[in-house]
N, C-alpha and C positions, 0 to 999 in steps of 0.2 A: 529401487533404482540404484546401477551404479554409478560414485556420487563423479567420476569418474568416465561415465557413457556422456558426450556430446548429444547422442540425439534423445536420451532421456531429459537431459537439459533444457534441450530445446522445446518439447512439450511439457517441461513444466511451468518455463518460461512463460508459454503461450499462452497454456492454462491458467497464470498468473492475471497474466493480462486481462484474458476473456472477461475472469470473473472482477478483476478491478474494474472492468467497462459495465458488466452489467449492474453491481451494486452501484458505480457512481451515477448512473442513469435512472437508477432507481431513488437516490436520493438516502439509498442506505449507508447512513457516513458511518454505524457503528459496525457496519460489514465492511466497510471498507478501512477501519480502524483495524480492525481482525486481522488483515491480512498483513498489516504492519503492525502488529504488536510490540515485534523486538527490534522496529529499527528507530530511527533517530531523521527527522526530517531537519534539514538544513535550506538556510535562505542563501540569496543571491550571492550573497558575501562570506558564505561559510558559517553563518552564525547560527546555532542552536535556536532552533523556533519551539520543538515540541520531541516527544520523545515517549514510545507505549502507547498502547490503545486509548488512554482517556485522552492523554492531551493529544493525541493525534486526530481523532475524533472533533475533537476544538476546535483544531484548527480547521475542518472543514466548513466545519456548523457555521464560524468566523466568517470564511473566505467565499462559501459556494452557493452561487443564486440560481 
């Protein structure tokens, strides 16, 4: 894809999502860590909660009933 193409974005975007909906529904937090590996989750206030698949993974396991 070019990084570049709007409607390539858009189906990755999508695809993004899809698959965040079906892991989180499945209760798969380390798939759903996976697809955030390299980002950085931030709380309400801007402050650094968690950051990579393990601790982002945490913070599921933590937060999701």
């Amino acid at each position: 894809m070019d990084s570049l193409d709007p409607a390539g974005a858009r189906v990755s975007i999508e695809n993004l999502m899809f698959t965040y909906a079906e892991r989180i529904d499945g209760g798969d937090f380390a798939g759903v860590a996976a697809l955030f590996a390299k980002a950085r989750m931030l709380g309400p206030d801007g402050e650094l909660q968690g950051e990579g698949a393990e601790q982002i993974e945490a913070i599921y396991d933590r937060s999701t009933k």
